[in-house]
C-alpha positions as CSV (number, residue, x, y, z in Angstrom):
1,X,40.4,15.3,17.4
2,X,38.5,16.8,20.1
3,X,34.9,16.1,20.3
4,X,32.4,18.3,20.2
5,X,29.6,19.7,22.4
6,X,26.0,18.6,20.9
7,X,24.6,22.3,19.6
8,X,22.8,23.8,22.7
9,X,19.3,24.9,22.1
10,X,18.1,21.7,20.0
11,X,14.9,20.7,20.6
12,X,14.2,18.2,23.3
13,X,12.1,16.2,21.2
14,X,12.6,15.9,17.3
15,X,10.3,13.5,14.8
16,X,12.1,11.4,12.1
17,X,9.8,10.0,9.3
18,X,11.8,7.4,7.4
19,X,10.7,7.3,3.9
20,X,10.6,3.4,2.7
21,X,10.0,4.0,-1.0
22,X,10.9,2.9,-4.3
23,X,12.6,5.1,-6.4
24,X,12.4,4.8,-10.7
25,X,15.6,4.3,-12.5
26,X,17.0,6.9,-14.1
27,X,14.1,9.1,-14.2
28,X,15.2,11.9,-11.4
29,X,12.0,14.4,-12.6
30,X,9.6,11.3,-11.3
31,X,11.5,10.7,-8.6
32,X,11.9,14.2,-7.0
33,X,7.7,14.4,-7.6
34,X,8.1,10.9,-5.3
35,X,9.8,12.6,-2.7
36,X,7.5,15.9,-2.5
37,X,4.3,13.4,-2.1
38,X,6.5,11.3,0.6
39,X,6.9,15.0,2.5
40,X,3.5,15.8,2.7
41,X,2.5,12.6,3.9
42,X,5.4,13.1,6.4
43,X,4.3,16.9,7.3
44,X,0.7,15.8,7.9
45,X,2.2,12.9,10.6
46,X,3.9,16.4,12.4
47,X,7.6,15.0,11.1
48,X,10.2,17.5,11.7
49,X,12.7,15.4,9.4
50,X,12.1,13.2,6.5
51,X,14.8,10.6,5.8
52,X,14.9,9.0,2.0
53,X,16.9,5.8,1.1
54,X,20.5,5.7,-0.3
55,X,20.3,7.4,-4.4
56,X,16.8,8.2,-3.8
57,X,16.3,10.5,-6.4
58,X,18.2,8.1,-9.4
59,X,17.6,4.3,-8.2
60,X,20.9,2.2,-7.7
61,X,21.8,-0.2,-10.3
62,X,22.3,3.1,-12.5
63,X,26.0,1.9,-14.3
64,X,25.6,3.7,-17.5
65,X,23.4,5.9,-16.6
66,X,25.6,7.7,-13.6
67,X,26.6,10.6,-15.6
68,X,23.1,11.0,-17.0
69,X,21.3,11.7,-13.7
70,X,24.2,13.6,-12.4
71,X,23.6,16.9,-10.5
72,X,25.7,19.6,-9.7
73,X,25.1,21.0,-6.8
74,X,25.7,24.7,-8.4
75,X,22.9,24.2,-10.6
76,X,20.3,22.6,-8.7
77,X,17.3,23.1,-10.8
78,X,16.5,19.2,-11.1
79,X,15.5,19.2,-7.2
80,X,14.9,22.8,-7.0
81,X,11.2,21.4,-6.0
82,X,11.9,19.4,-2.7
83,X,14.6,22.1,-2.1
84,X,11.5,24.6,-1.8
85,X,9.8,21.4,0.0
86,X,12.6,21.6,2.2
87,X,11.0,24.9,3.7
88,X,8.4,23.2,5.5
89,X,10.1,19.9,6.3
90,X,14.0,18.6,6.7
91,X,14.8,16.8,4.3
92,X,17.8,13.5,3.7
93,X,17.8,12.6,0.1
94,X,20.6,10.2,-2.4
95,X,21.3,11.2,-5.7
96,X,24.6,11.6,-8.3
97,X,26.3,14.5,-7.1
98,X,28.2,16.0,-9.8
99,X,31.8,17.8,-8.0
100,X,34.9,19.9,-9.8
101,X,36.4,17.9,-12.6
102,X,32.8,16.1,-13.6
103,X,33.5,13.8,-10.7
104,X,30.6,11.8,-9.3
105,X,30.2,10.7,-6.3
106,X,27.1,8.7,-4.9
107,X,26.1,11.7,-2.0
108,X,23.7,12.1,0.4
109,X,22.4,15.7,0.8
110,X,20.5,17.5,4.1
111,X,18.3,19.8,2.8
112,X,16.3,22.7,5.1
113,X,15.0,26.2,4.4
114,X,15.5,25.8,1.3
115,X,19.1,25.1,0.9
116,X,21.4,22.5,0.9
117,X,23.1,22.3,4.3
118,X,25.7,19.4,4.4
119,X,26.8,16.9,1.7
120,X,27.9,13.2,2.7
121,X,29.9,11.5,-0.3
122,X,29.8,7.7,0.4
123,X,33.4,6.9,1.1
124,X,33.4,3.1,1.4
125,X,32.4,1.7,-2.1
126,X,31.6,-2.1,-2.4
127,X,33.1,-3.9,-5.4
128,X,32.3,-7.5,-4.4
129,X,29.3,-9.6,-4.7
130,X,26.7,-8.0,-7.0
131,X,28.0,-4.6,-6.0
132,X,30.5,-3.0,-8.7
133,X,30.2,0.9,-7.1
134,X,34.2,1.7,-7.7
135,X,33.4,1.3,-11.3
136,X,31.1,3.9,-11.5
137,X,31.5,6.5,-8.7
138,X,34.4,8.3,-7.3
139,X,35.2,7.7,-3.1
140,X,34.5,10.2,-0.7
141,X,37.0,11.7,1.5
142,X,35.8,13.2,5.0
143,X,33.4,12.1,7.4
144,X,32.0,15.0,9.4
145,X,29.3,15.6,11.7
146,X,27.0,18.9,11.4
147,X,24.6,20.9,12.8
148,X,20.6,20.3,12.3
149,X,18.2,22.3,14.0
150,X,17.0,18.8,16.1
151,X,20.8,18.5,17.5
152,X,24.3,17.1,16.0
153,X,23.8,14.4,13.1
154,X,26.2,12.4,10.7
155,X,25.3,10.6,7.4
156,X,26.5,7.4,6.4
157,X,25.4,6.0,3.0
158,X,25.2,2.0,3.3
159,X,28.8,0.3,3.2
160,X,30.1,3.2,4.8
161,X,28.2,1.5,7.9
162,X,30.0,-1.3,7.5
163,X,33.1,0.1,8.9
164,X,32.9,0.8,12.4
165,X,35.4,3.3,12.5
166,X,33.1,6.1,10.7
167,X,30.6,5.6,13.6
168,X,33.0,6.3,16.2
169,X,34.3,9.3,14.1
170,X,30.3,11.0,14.0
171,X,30.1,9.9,17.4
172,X,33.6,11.8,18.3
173,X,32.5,14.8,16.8
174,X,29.3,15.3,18.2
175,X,26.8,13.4,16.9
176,X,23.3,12.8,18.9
177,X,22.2,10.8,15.5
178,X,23.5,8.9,12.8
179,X,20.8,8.5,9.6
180,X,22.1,5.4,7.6
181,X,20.9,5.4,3.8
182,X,20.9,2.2,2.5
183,X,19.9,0.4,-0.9
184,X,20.3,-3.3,0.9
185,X,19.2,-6.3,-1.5
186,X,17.5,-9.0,0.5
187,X,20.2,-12.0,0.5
188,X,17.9,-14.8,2.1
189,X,14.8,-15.5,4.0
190,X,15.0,-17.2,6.8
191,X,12.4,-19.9,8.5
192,X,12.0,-17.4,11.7
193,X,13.6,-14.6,11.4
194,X,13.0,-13.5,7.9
195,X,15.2,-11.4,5.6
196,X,18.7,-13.0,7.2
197,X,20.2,-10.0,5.4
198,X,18.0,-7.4,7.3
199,X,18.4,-9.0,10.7
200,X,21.8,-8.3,10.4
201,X,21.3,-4.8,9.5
202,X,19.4,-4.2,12.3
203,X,22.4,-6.2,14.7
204,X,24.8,-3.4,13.4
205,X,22.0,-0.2,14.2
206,X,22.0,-2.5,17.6
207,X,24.9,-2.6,18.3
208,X,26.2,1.2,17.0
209,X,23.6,2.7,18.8
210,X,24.6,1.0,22.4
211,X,28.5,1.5,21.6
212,X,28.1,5.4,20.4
213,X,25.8,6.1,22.4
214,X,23.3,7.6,19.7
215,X,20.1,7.5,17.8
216,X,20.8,5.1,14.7
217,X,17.9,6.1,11.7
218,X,18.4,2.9,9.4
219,X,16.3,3.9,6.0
220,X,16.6,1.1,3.4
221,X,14.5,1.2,-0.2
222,X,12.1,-0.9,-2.0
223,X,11.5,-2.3,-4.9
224,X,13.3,-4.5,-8.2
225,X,15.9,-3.3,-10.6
226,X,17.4,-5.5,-12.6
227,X,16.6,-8.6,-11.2
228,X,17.6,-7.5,-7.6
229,X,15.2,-7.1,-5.0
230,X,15.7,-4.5,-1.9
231,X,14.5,-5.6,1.3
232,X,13.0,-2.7,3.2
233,X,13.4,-2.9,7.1
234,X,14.2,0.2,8.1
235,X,14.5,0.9,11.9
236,X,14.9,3.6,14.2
237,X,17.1,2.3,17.4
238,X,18.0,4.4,20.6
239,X,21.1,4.7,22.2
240,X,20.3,2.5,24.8
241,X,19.4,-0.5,21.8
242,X,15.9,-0.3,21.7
243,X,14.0,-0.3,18.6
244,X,11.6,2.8,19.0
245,X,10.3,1.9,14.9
246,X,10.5,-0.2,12.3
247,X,9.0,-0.7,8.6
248,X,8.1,-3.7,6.9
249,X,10.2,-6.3,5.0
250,X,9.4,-6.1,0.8
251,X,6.6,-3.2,0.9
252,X,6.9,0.5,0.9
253,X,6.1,2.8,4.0
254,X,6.6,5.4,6.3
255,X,8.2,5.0,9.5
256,X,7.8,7.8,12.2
257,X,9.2,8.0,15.8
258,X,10.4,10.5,18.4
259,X,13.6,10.9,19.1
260,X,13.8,12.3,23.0
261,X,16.9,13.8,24.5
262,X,16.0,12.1,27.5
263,X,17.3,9.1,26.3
264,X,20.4,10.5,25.3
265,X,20.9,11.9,28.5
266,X,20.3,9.0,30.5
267,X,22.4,6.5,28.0
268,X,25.3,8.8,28.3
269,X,25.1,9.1,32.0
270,X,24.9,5.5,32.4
271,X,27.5,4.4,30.1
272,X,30.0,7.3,29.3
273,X,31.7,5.5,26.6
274,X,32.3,8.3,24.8
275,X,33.9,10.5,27.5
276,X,36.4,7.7,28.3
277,X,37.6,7.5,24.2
278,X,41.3,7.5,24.1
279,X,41.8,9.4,20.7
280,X,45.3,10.2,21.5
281,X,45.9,6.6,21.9
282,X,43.9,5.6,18.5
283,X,46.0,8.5,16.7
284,X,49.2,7.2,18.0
285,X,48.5,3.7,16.6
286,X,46.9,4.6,13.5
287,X,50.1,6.6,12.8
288,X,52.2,3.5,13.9
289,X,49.7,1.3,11.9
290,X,50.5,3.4,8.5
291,X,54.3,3.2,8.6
292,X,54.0,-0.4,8.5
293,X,54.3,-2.6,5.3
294,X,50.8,-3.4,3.4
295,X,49.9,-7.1,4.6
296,X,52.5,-10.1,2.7
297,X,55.1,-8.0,2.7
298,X,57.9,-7.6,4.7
299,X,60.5,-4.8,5.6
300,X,63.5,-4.5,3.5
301,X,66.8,-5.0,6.2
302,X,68.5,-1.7,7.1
């Protein structure tokens, strides 16, 4: 896979507004009035790009309720109103996407001028812990970057994070920035640091940033549901690891920051770790890796 050339033309500076909200369960109608009063508090801060939390428009612990707040993307007319929003501002939002064969995934969509321009299907779906997402949903399947207006992005919906090799596939294929949407529980709090669970979200942003050499856009939601509480912290980190924003642990809030191609420019010049990516060699020993028996087993003799 060869990578791409970031889009020429973008903008030298873009703003991201990170929307730290909580959304209501199963009510997407509330929920997309939510995200058009987030916008225009994002518009009036001069945000290019407003970024919403992972199923933004349906809350998370949904279960039973998946296929009721499910939405085709042929027939939009449940978020027909922050499509039109999407006019004036970019827009990130999660919801149930509904695909051929009444498949649903748990999708994050990029809205602008009125249209939806890329879908993400989360591909990575946790069934451990408190997490049960492979009961409900159905796994996504590609991991592309795509064309914005403020240069090259990628989506990745929370666990899909977790797996470093979906970074290095956005950042392969031309990604400037990688927008994270998360529904992350706080796990502890710690004497110091606080949410243990958040400080090592904002480790992996870190740490992704300074290896891909991109801007990492960390949004995480708000809020109870069901007993569970979702920590907050989002972050915006550059690709040279420093945190240019961040929100506040438990509350809601909007997080704003420039993102400068400067940066970008100078990371990349002073680390080219993308340049010197061996994807012939990874190929080869992926391939090799896939022809060998799964883990405990061993090969039958010849």
């Amino acid at each position: 896979m060869a990578r791409r050339s970031a889009r020429r033309g973008s903008s030298a500076r873009a703003r991201i507004a990170l929307a730290q909200m909580e959304p209501i369960l199963g009510d997407v109608e509330a929920n997309v009035s939510r995200h058009v009063a987030w916008a225009r508090q994002a518009i009036s801060r001069g945000a290019d790009l407003l970024v919403f939390p992972e199923l933004s428009l349906t809350g998370y612990l949904l279960q039973d309720l998946v296929a009721d707040v499910a939405v085709s993307l042929d027939e939009p007319g449940p978020i027909r109103p922050i499509l039109e929003m999407s006019r004036r501002i970019a827009m990130v939002v999660g919801l149930v996407e509904e695909s051929t064969g009444h498949r649903f995934h748990n999708s994050a969509l990029f809205l602008a001028g009125g249209r939806v321009r890329h879908v993400h299907r989360k591909v990575y779906l946790p069934t451990y812990g408190m997490f049960d997402e492979g009961r409900f949903f159905a796994a996504g399947d590609r991991i592309e970057a795509f064309p914005t207006p403020f240069g090259r992005m990628g989506m990745l919906i929370c666990e899909d994070f977790w797996h470093p090799s979906a970074a290095v596939v956005l950042a392969q294929d031309g990604a400037d920035c990688l927008l994270v949407l998360s529904a992350g529980p706080t796990e502890a709090i710690g004497r110091c640091s606080g949410s243990i669970g958040q400080a090592t979200w904002r480790n992996l942003a870190r740490v992704t940033a300074q290896m891909q050499t991109l801007f990492v856009a960390y949004v995480n939601r708000v809020g109870f549901e069901d007993g569970v509480n979702f920590a907050g912290g989002s972050c915006v980190i550059d690709p040279l690891g420093e945190c240019l924003a961040e929100g506040p642990i438990l509350e809601d809030g909007l997080v704003v920051c420039d993102l400068e191609r400067s940066t970008l420019r100078r990371a990349r010049t002073f680390y080219p770790l993308l340049r010197d990516e061996r994807l012939p060699v990874l190929a080869r020993e992926i391939e090799r890796l896939l022809t060998l028996p799964a883990p405990g087993r061993t090969r039958r003799s010849a």
